[in-house]
N, C-alpha and C positions, 0 to 999 in steps of 0.2 A: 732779331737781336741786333742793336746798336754797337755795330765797332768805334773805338775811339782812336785816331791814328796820330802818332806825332811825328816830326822831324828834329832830328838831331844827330851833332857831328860824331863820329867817332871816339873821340878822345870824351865827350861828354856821357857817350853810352858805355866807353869803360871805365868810367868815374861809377857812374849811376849805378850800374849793371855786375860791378867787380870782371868783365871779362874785360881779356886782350884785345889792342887794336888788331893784332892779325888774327887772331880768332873771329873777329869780326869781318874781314876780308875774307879771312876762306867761307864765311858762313854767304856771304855776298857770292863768291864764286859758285858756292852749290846751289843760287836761289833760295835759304834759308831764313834770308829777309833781303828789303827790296832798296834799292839806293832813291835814293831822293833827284827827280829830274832836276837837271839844270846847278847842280848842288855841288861840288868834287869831296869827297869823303864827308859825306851825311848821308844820315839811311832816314828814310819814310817807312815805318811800319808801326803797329800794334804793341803796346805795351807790355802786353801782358801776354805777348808770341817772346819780347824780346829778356824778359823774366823768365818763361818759361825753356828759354834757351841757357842761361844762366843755371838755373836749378839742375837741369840737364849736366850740362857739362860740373860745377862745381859742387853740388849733392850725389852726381852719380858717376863722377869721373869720368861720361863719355868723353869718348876723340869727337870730329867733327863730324866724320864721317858715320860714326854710329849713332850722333844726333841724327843728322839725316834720315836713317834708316828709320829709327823710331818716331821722327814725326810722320813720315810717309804711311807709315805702320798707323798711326794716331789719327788723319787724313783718311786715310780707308776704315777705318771704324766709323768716324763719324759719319762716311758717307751708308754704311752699312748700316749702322742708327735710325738714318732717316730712310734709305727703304726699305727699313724693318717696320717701322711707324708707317709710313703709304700702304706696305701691303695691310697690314694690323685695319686701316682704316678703310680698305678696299673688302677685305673680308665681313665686316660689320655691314657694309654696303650692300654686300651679297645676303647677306643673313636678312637682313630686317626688308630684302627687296623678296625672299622664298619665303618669310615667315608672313609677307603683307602687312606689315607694322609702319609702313609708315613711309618718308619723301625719299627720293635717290641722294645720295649725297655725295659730297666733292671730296678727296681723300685729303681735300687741304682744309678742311672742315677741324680735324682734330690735328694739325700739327700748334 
């Protein structure tokens, strides 16, 4: 999957975005998105991390700190995701290598 990443200042991500510049800064403070090198108040990241943060706080009225939490929370699912999918593809591996059906395969075969 292809991320698409942009840069933009502050004031233009809470034009875009409806949030606060300081909402912005604490979400920089927690690592919640990344500042732009070389930049002084621009962030580099993902568009649709920095919507997602938005919907967050102003659909669901978290604080910053409870964004946090739930994307961390959101970050470990998807990592669960995929080694749900690995084992799933590991297991098929196994079966079709006991039943003699056919080639060993790579569990990056089916992701």
């Amino acid at each position: 999957m292809e991320t698409h990443v942009i840069t933009i200042t502050y004031h233009d991500c809470a034009v875009t975005y409806g949030l606060r510049e300081q909402d912005l800064r604490e979400f920089v403070e927690l690592g919640l998105v990344q500042l732009a090198p070389g930049a002084p108040d621009t962030i580099r990241d993902e568009p649709e991390h920095l919507a997602r943060l938005a919907r967050l706080q102003h659909e669901l009225g978290l604080s910053t700190t409870a964004i946090d939490v739930v994307l961390a929370m959101r970050r470990r699912m998807q990592q669960l995701q995929q080694e749900l999918t690995q084992q799933r593809a590991r297991a098929l591996q196994l079966e079709q290598f006991v039943y003699g059906s056919g080639r060993t395969l790579e569990a990056d075969d089916y992701l």
